[in-house]
N, C-alpha and C positions, 0 to 999 in steps of 0.2 A: 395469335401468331407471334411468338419471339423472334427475332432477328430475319423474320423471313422466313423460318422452318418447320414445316409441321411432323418431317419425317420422323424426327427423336422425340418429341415429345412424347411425358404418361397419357394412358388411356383418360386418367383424370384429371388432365388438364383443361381446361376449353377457356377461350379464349374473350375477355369480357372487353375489347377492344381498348382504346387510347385511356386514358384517365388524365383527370387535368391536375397540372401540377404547381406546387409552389412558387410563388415568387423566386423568380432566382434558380429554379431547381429543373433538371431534367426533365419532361414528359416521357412517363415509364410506360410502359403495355405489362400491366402484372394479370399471369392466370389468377382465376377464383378456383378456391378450393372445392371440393368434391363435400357436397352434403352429407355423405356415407361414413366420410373421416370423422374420428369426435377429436375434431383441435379445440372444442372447448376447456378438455380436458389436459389437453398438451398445454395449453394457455395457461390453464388456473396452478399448473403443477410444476412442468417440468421447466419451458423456458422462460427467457428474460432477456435483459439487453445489459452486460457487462463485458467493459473493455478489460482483457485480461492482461496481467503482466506480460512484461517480452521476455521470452524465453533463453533461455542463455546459449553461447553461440560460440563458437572460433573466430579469432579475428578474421581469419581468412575467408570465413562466411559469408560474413557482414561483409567481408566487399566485395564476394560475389552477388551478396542480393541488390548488394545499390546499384547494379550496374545493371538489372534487368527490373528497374524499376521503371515503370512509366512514368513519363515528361513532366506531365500533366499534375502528378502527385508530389505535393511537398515533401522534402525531404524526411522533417524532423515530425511528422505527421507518422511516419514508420517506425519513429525514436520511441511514438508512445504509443501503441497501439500494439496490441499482441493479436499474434497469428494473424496480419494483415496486411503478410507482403509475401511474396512467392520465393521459395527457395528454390536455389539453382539446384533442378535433380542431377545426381550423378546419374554418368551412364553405367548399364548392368548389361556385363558381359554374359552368355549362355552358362560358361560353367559357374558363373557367381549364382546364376538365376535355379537353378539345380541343388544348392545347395539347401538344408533346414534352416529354418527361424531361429534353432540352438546356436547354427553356428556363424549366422551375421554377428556385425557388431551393434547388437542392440541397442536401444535409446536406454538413457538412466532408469535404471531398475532398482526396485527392492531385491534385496536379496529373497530366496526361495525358502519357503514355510514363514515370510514376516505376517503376522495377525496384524492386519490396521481396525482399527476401531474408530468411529465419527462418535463424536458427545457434542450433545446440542443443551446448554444451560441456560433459563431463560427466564427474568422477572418481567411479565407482563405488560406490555405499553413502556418500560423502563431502560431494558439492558437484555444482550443477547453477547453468549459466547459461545464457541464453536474452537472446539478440540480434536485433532488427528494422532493417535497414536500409534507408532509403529513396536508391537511386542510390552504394549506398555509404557514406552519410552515418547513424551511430547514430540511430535515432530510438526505442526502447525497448530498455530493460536491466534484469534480472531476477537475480537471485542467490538461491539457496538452501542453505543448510550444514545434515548433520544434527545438529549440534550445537547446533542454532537450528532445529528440527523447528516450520513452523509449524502452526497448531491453528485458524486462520481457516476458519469453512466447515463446522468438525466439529459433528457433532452428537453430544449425551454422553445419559447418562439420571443427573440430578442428585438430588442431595437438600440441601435447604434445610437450611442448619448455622444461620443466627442473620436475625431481621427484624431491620431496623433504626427503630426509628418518626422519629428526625429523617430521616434521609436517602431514608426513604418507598422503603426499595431490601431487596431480599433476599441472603445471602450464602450462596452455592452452592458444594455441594460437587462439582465432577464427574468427579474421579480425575487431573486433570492440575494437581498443584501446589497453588498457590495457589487459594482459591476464586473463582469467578468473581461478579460485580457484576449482579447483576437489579433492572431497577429498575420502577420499579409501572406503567409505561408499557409496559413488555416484556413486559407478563403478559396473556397470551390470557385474556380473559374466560373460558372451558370452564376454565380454573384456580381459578378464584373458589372458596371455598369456600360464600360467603353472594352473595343474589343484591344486584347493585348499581343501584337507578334513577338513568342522567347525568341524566335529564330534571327530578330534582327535585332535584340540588345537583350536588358537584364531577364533571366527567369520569370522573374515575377515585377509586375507593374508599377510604380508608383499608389502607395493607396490612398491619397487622396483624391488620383483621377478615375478609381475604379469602384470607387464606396463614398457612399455622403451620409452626414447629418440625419438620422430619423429613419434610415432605412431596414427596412425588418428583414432580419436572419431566422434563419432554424438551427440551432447551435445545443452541440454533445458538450459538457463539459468530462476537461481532459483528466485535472488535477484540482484536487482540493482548494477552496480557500486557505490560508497560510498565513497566521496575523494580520498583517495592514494591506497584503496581497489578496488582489481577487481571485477567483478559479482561473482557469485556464482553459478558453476554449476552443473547439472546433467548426468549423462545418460540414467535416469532413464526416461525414456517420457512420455508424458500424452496429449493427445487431445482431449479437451473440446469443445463438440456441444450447441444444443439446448437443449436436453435432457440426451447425457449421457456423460461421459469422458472414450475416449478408451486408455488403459492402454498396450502397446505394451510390450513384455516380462513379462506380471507380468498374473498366471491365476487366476483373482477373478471376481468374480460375487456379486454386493452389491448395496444396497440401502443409498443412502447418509442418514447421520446421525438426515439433521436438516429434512428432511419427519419423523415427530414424530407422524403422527396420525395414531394408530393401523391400522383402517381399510385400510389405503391409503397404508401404508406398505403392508400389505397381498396383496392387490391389485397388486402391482407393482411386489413383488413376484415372483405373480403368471406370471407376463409378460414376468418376466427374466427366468421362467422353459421351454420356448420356446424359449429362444434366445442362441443364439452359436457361440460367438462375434469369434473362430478360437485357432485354438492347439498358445499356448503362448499368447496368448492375453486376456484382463480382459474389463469389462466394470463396469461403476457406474451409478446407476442413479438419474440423481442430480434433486433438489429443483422443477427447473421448468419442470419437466414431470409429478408432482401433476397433475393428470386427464386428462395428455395425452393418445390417444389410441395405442393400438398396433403395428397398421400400420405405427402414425409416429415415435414411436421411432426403428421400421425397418428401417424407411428410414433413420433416423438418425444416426442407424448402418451403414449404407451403405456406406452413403457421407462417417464418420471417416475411415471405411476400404482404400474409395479408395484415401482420403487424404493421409491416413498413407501409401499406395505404394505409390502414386507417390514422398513423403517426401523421402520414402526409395529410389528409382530409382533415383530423383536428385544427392541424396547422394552419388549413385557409381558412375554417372559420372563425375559431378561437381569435380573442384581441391580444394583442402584445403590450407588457412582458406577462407570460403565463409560462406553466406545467404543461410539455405538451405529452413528454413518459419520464414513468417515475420508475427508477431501478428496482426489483427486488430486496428484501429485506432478509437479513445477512443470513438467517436460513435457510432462506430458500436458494441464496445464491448456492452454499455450501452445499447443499444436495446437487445443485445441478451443474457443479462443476468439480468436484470431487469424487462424489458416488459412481464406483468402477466394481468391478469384478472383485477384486481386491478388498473391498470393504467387506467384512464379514457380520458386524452388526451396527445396528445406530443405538445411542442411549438419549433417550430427552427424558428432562424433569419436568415439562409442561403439556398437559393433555391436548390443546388446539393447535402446539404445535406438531405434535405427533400426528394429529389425526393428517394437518397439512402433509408432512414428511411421508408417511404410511401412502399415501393416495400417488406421490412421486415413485416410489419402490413397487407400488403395484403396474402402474405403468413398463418401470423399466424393466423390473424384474417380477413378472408374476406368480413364477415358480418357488420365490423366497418371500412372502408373507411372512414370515418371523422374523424376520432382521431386523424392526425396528420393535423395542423395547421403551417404556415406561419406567422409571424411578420413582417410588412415592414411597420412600423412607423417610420419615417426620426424624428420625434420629440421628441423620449423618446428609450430606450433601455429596451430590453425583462428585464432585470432585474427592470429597472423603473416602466415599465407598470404592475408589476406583485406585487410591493412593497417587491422586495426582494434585494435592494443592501444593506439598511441596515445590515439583517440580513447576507447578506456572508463579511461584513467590521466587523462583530463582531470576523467570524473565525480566523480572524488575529488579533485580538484585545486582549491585554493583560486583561482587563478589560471585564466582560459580567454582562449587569443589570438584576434583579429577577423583578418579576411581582411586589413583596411586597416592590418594594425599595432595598433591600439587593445586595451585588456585589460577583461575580466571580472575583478569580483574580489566573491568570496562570503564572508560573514562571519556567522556563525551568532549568533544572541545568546539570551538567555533570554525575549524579548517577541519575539523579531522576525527576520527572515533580512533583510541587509541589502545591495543587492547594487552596487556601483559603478562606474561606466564611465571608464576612463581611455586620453584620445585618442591618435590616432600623432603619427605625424611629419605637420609642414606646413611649404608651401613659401613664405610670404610671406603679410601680413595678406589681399588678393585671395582665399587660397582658403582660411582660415578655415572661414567659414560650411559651404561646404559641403565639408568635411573631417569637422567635425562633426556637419553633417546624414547624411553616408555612415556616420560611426562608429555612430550612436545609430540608423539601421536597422540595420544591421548587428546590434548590441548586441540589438533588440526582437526579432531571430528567433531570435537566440542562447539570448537569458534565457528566451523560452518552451520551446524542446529542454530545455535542462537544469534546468528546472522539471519535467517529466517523468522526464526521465533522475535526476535524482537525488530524484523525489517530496519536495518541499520542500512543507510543511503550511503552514497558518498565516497569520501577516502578512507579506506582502511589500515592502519598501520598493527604489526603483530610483531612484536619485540618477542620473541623464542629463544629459549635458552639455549647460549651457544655452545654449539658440538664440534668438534675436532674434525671425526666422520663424516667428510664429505659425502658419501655414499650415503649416510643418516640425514644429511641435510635433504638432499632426495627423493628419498623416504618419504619425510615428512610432508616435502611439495608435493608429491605424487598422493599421496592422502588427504591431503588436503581439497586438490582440484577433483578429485573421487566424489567428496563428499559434497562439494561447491553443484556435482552435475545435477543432483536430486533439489536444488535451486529453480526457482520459477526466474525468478528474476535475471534480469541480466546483468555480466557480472565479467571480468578480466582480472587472471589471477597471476602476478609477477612473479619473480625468481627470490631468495633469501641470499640476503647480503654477506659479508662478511663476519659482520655486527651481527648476525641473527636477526635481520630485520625483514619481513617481508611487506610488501604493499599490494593490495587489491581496490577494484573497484566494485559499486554494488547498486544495482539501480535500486533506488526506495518503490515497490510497489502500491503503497498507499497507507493508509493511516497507521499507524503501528498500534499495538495495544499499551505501549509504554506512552505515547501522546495523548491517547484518548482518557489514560486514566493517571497521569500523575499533574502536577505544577510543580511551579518553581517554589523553593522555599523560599517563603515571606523574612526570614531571617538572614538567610546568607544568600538570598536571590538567585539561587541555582548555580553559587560557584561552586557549594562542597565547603567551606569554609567561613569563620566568621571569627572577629577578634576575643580573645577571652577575655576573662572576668576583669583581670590587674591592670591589663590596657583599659575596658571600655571603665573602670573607676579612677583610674589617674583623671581619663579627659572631663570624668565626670565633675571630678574633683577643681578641674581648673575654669571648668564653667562656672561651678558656685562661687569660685573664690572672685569672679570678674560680676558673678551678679551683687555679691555682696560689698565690692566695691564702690558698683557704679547706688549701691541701697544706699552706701554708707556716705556720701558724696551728696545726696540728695540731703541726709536728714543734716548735715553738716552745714549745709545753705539754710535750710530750715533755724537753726539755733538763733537764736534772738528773738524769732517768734512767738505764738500763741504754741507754745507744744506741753503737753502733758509730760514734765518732768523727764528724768533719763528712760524711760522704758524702751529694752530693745525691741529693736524691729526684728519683724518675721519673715524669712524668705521662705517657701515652700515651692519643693521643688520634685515633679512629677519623673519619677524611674519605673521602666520595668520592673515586673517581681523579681527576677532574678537577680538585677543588677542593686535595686533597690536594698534586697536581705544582705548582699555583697557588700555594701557599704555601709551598714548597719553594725553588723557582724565583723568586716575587714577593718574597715577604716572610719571604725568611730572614734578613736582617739584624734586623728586628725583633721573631723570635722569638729571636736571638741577647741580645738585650736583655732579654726578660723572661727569659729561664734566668739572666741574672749577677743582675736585682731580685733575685729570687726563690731564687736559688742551688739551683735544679733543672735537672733534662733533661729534655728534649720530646720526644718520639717519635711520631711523625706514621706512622699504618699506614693505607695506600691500602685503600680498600672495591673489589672487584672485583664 
């Protein structure tokens, strides 16, 4: 029985009574699945548990969802969680409701006849990439190394090493590294140790009188580790299917935000006034259940219930800190949060991952058996054959060319990604203007692709070349924020200044493939810059001239001694190759000079 009711329930639900629950955690009543369903399959293939980006939004959105957000749920917990807070439905008047799917205002779309293509690149136990192209054209790029194994998504069973009372945050141990970061907003009430009334002071408790010393948690992490920073986590949990995300302790019932078409909403609705995800538990239903039927976001219920017990049930027996679920691996996320209707083929270069991939497409789509394809050209590489390693050597590329000649130029800083447009060729003052108005479109579909492509967080600053035509400036905003909508992320797009300067904001959704695969330069340590040849041999120069002083100083005390006649002394002195051949070649004449001051020899040994 869920919340008391049998009347809705499936014919295949039955009810396996109370179940016992974690420390700290809710006592659920989850159905068992029907023996007849094969969720072994759903299991091995389709789903997983990934917190997906938050979806981008109007301001004015965002403050209609915080206002019908339950008490109960931390704020900044909705900040980072996608599809896991309930949009305020507009209401739908009769003749709105009459109206085609053509003529709402759709959610961001591709335009009509775009070919998308999935490529899945894959060096064994090593490295996974994952390519989305629209007509050819990169529009999402993925990297994975296991040498950078990520940990987004996992669920651990923790133990609390240290509270902190300024930072109002807990530091957790959960077997991966460094401790991770919980802070008092992340803590499921059923964790409290003492009970909290919001109603007669702050929101949330004091946490040193609600958590102690050595107490074990069951903890998502939110966000990455981050150099000397640990992950970032929760307790709040979330299990993302094929079609919904089951939301354990939290009771809501909603339609993910970016489903924007009237009709599809009411539709889905109406799917959720028959379902009964269980007393404490919530469901969402996200993007890809657009025009799924009933029956499989039942089963999709299913599989997350009996995930979410046996997550639970490890959890009491297993010792803490341990692995209590381990995310998906980057393929198989990509199949199961990408692959739409839309996809017309998959490409892999690796035979087990195909065969995995193949066994997901049979499920979802059984009538296309051919969509996923096999490369095994010993002579050219899935990115060769497809003409796309250009375009992913641009996502790493300071520099991006415009169709018109004109340049992208990206410049990272420690406040800010700064990004600058620099025009082509023009043919006379006449075509000016709109030289530049063609560049800075051009430039506004560009900067939002590789705003995705290379997930750039943060502040954005866009210095656009300045136009006269107000109306052109316009343009360009309006093209921009176009192109911003087909964005996972969430994101706030300003106005352009006088200056031609526009600002946005850009949530980072998770590792970018520029972090996973570059470092700082060991030379100029990641400024972009380093002193040249003439400076780094002046100082070179005025260091020998202080070693040879302080040589010549020494043998100078020496004199009266036992010494072997005038023979100079030898200073050697270790340079880089560079600098070394520099001073060899530039400025032997003037180490010829200090050897006669000084009545020593120099010996310059190259660093290899």
């Amino acid at each position: 029985m869920l919340n008391g009711r049998t009347d809705d329930l499936p014919e295949d639900f039955e009810d396996d009574g109370p179940q016992p629950a974690l420390p700290g955690q809710p006592s659920l009543a989850l159905p068992r699945a029907d023996e007849d369903i094969d969720l072994d399959a759903l299991d091995e293939a389709v789903n997983g548990n990934r917190i997906q980006p938050r979806k981008p939004a109007r301001q004015q959105d965002r403050r209609n969802d915080r206002k019908g957000r339950r008490e109960s749920r931390p704020e900044s917990r909705q900040d980072a969680r996608a599809d896991a807070e309930l949009p305020r439905e507009p209401e739908l008047s009769d003749e709105r409701g009459k109206k085609s799917r053509e003529e709402q205002a759709a959610a961001p779309s591709l335009p009509a006849g775009t070919r998308r293509v999935l490529y899945v690149s894959v060096v064994p136990d090593e490295q996974a990439e994952v390519v989305i192209t629209d007509n050819g054209q990169v529009a999402e790029y993925f990297v994975e190394m296991a040498h950078q194994a990520k940990i987004r998504g996992n669920i651990y069973k923790g133990v609390i090493n240290n509270v902190d009372i300024n930072l109002q945050a807990a530091f957790v141990n959960f077997g991966s590294g460094k401790n991770g970061f919980l802070q008092i907003d992340e803590v499921h009430p059923e964790y409290w140790l003492n009970h909290h009334d919001s109603s007669k002071g702050p929101k949330y408790p004091p946490i040193q009188k609600v958590l102690r010393n050595g107490q074990e948690v069951l903890v998502q992490v939110v966000k990455e580790p981050a150099g000397t920073k640990g992950a970032f986590l929760t307790t709040w949990i979330s299990l993302a299917g094929r079609y919904l995300v089951l939301t354990p302790g939290q009771e809501q019932i909603g339609v993910s935000r970016k489903v924007e078409d009237s009709e599809e909403r009411a539709r889905l609705k109406e799917l959720l006034a028959g379902i009964e995800p269980g007393e404490d538990m919530g469901v969402i239903i996200r993007t890809a259940s657009e025009g799924a039927s009933k029956t499989s976001i039942q089963k999709d219920l299913q599989y997350l219930k009996r995930l979410w017990k046996d997550i639970r049930r490890k959890g009491m027996t297993e010792k803490a800190p341990c692995l209590i679920y381990q995310e998906a691996d980057l393929a198989a996320r990509a199949v199961r949060d990408y692959l739409a209707e839309d996809i017309h083929e998959i490409w892999v270069d690796d035979e087990a991952t195909q065969a995995a991939i193949r066994e997901t497409t049979n499920l979802l789509f059984p009538r296309r058996t051919e969509m996923v394809k096999l490369h095994q050209d010993p002579r050219q590489t899935l990115w060769e054959r497809f003409n796309l390693q250009r375009q992913l050597e641009e996502v790493t590329s300071r520099e991006v060319v415009l169709p018109s000649g004109g340049r992208l130029v990206f410049d990272q800083t420690e406040a800010l990604m700064a990004i600058d447009i620099n025009s082509g060729k023009t043919q006379g003052k006449s075509n000016f203007e709109s030289m530049v108005f063609r560049t800075n479109m051009e430039a506004a579909e560009a900067i939002a692709r590789h705003l995705r492509l290379r997930d750039i967080g943060g502040q954005v600053v866009i210095d656009f070349i300045e136009m006269r035509d107000r109306n052109h400036c316009r343009e360009v905003e309006k093209t921009l924020r176009n192109a911003m909508r087909l964005d996972r992320a969430r994101h706030d797009v300003g106005r352009m200044s006088s200056f031609g300067l526009l600002e946005l904001v850009r949530q980072r959704t998770g590792t970018s493939a520029i972090s996973i695969s570059t470092e700082p330069c060991p030379f100029c340590h990641g400024t972009g810059v380093r002193r040249n040849m003439e400076w780094q041999a002046l100082q070179t120069l005025r260091e020998i001239q202080r070693k040879l002083s302080r040589l010549s100083a020494q043998e100078n005390r020496k004199k009266g001694g036992d010494r072997n006649g005038d023979k100079p002394a030898v200073l050697v002195y270790d340079a880089d190759f560079e600098l070394g051949l520099y001073l060899l070649n530039k400025k032997r004449d003037r180490l010829g000079e200090l050897e006669s001051k000084y009545n020593a020899h120099v010996e310059i040994h190259l660093k290899h």
